[in-house]
C-alpha positions in Angstrom: 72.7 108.5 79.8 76.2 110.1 80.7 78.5 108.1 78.2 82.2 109.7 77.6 83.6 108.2 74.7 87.7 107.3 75.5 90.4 106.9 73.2 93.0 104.3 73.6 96.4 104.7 72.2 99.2 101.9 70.9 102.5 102.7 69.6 105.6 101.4 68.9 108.5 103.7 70.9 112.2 103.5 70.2 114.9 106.0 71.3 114.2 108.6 69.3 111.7 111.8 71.3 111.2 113.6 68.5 109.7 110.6 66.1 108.0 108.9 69.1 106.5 112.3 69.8 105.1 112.9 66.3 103.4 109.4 66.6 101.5 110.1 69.7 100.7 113.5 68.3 99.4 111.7 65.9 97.0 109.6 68.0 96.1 112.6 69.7 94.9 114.2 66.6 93.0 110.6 65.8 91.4 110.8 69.3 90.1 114.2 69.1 88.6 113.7 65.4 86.9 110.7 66.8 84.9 112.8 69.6 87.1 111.3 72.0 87.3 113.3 75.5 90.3 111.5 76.8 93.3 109.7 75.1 95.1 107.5 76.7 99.1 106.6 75.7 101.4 104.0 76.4 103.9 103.9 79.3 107.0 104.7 78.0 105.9 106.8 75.6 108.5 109.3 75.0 111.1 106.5 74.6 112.5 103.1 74.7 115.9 102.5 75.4 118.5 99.5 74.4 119.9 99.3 77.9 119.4 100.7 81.3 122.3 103.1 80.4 120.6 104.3 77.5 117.4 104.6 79.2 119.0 106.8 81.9 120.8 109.2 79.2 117.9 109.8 77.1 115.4 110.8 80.6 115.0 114.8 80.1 113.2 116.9 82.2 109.7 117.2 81.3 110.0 121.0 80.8 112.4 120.6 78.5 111.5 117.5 76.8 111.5 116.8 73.2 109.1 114.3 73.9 106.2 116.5 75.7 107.2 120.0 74.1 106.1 117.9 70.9 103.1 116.8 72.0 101.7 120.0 73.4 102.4 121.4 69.9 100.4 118.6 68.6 97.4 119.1 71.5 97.2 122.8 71.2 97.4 123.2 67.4 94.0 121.1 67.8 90.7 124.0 68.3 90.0 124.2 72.4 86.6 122.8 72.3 87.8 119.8 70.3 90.8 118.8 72.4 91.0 115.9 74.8 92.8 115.2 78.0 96.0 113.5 78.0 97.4 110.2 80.0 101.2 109.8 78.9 103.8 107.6 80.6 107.2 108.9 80.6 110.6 109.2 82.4 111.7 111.1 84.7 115.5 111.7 85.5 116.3 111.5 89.4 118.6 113.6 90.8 121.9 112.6 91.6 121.1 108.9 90.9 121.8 107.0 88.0 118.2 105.7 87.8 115.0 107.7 86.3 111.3 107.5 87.1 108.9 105.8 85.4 105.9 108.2 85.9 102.5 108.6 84.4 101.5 112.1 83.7 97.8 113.3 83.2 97.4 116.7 81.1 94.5 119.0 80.7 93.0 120.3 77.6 96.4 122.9 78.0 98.9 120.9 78.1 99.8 121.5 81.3 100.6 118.9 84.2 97.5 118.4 87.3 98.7 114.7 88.1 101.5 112.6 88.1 102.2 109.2 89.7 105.5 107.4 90.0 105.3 103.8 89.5 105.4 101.4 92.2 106.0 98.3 91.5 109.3 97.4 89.2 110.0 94.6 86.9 112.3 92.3 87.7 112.1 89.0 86.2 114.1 86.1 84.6 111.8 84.6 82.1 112.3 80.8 81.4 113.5 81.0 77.5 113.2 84.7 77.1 114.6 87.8 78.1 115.6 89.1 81.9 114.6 92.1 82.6 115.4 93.6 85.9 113.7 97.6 85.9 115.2 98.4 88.9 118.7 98.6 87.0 117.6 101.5 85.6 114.5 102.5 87.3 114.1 104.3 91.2 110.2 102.9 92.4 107.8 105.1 93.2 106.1 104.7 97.0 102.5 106.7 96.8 99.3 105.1 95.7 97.6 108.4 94.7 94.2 109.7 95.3 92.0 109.0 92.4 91.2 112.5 91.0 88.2 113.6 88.0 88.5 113.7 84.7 86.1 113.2 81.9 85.2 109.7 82.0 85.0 109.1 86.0 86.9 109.3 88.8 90.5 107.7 87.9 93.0 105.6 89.7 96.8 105.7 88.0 99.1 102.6 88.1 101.3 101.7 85.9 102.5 97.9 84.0 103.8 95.3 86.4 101.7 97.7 89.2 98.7 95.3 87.5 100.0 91.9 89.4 99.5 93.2 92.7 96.1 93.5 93.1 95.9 94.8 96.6 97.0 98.5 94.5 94.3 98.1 92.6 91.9 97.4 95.6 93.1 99.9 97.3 92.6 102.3 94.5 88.7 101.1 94.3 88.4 102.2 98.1 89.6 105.5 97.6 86.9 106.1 95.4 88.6 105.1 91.9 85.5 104.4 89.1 88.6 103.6 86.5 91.8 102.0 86.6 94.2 102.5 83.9 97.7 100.6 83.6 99.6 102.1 80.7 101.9 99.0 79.4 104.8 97.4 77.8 104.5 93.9 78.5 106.6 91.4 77.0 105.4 89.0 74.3 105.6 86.3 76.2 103.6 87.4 79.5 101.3 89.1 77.2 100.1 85.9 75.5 99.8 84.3 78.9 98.4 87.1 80.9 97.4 90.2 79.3 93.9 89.9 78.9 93.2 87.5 82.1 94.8 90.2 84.2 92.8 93.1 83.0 89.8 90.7 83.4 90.4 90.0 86.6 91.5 93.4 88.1 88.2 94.9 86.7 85.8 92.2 88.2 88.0 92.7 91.4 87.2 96.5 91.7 84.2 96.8 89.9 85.7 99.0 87.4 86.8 100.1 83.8 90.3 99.0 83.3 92.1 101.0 80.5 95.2 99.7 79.0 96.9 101.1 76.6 100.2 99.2 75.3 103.4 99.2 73.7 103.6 96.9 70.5 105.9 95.6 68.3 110.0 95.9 67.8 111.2 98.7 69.6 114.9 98.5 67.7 116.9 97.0 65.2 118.4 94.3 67.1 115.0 93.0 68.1 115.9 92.6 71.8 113.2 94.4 72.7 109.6 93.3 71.5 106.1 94.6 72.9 103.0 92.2 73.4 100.5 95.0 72.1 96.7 94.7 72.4 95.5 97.9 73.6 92.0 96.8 75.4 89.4 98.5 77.9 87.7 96.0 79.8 84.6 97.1 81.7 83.5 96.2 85.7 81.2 92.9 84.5 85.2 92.0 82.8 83.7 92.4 79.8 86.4 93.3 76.8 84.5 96.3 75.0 87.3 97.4 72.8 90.9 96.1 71.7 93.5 96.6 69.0 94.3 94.4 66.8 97.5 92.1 66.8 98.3 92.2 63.3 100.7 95.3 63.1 103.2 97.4 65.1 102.1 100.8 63.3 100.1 103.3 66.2 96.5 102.8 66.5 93.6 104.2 68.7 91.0 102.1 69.7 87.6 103.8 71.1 85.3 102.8 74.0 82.6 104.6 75.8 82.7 104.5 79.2 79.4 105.0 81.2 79.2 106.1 84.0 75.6 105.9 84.4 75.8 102.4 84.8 78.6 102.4 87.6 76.0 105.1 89.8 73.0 102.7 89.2 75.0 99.7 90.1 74.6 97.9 87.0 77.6 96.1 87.3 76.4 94.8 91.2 78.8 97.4 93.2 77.4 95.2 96.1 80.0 93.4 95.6 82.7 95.2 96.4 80.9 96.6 99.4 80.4 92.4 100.8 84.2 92.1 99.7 85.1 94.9 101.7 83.4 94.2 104.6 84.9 90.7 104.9 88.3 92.0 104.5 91.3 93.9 106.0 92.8 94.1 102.1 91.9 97.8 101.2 92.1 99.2 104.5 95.8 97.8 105.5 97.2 96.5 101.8 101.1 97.4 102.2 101.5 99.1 98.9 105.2 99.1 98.8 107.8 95.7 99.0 107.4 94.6 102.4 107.3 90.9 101.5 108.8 89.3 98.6 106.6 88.2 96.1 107.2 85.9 93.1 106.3 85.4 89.7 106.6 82.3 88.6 106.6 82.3 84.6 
């Protein structure tokens, strides 16, 4: 049976590169000591700024960042046979715009860039007893759902976070062939309690795929204004949880899951489905990916 065993990375960013890249470098090692063919990091991962200002001055270019020339060193000082693919959120800076991309970044066994996708969907809420957090202070959205491309453990759909409440992305993802969905997080503590797990749930049994999320977890700064829900999980397309971190600490973790893809081709997990769904709907074919209708979260 064709069974691809994935890593799953949590971790605890702050606004420092060079220590945030030596954690994931870290996890990277883990993953590839574990067998693992993929790892897959937090969004966010190269750093987590106090305010949108700071989050804007710390975006480098990712040829010249701290951040990703650290973790290359990490990935290629690992023997070439041994070493797994990377997904990595970052930021991006945007030219001549005080705003930066939040972008998801898929590397080879090189180090070197094949796919990047620029989040969509932005978070802008005001949280009844808890923080506001508006994203698109500091953050330009993205506007391309991309093609789902290979890798070692199926064919994989990128999104990002917040991108994980709309689910016509995801959807849409699924029709263009996606076989995995990953949504590299930071939720807040508050949504994550509520949410987390019911949305990665869901999204799977919607698609009829593995959903991967890796997560942000724990105090990102001294002041504590900034706190990360956590539990890393990989759901797979019966919304079955098959693998999730614990909740107990903020130190970086990997959790491991095999993903098998045997069982997506032989339509164990009733691909039917999505066929009768998407037969009796316009939703994939005509789902309007960017903000052409206000939508609202009521938490």
């Amino acid at each position: 049976m064709k069974k691809t065993l994935a890593a799953v990375g949590q971790l605890c960013s702050t606004a420092s590169l060079r220590e945030n890249a030596a954690s994931a470098g870290r996890l990277i090692r883990q993953a590839s000591e574990s067998g693992a063919k993929v790892v897959f990091l937090p969004e966010a991962s190269d750093y987590i700024g106090g305010s949108a200002e700071e989050t804007v001055s710390l975006a480098q270019n990712v040829d010249e960042s701290e951040f990703m020339k650290g973790i290359r060193a990490h990935l290629l000082d690992i023997p070439e046979d041994r070493r797994p693919e990377i997904s990595v959120g970052v930021h991006e800076p945007v030219e001549n715009e005080d705003r930066v991309k939040n972008t998801l970044l898929w590397l080879d066994r090189r180090g070197q860039i094949k796919h990047r996708y620029q989040k969509i969907h932005l978070f802008d809420v005001d949280i009844a007893n808890g923080p506001i957090l508006k994203e698109s202070r500091s953050v330009q959205p993205g506007t391309e759902v991309i093609k789902p491309f290979d890798t070692p453990v199926g064919k994989l759909g990128p999104a990002i976070c917040y991108d994980i409440r709309f689910p016509e992305h995801a959807l849409r993802l699924r029709s263009l062939g996606a076989q995995i969905i990953q949504f590299p997080s930071a939720f807040t503590v508050r949504t994550g309690q509520a949410h987390w797990e019911v949305l990665a749930r869901a999204r799977a049994i919607d698609t009829q795929c593995y959903v991967v999320m890796p997560a942000q977890v724990g105090m990102h700064s001294a002041d504590g204004k900034r706190h990360s829900y956590g539990h890393s999980l990989v759901v797979d397309p019966w919304g079955t949880v098959v693998a999730q971190a614990p909740d107990i600490t903020s130190d970086p973790c990997i959790i491991l899951a095999e993903i098998d893809l045997d069982s997506l081709q032989k339509g164990k997990f009733s691909p039917m489905f999505f066929k009768l769904y998407t037969n009796n709907s316009s939703t994939c074919k005509h789902a309007a990916m960017g903000p052409t209708k206000t939508r609202y979260l009521w938490i």
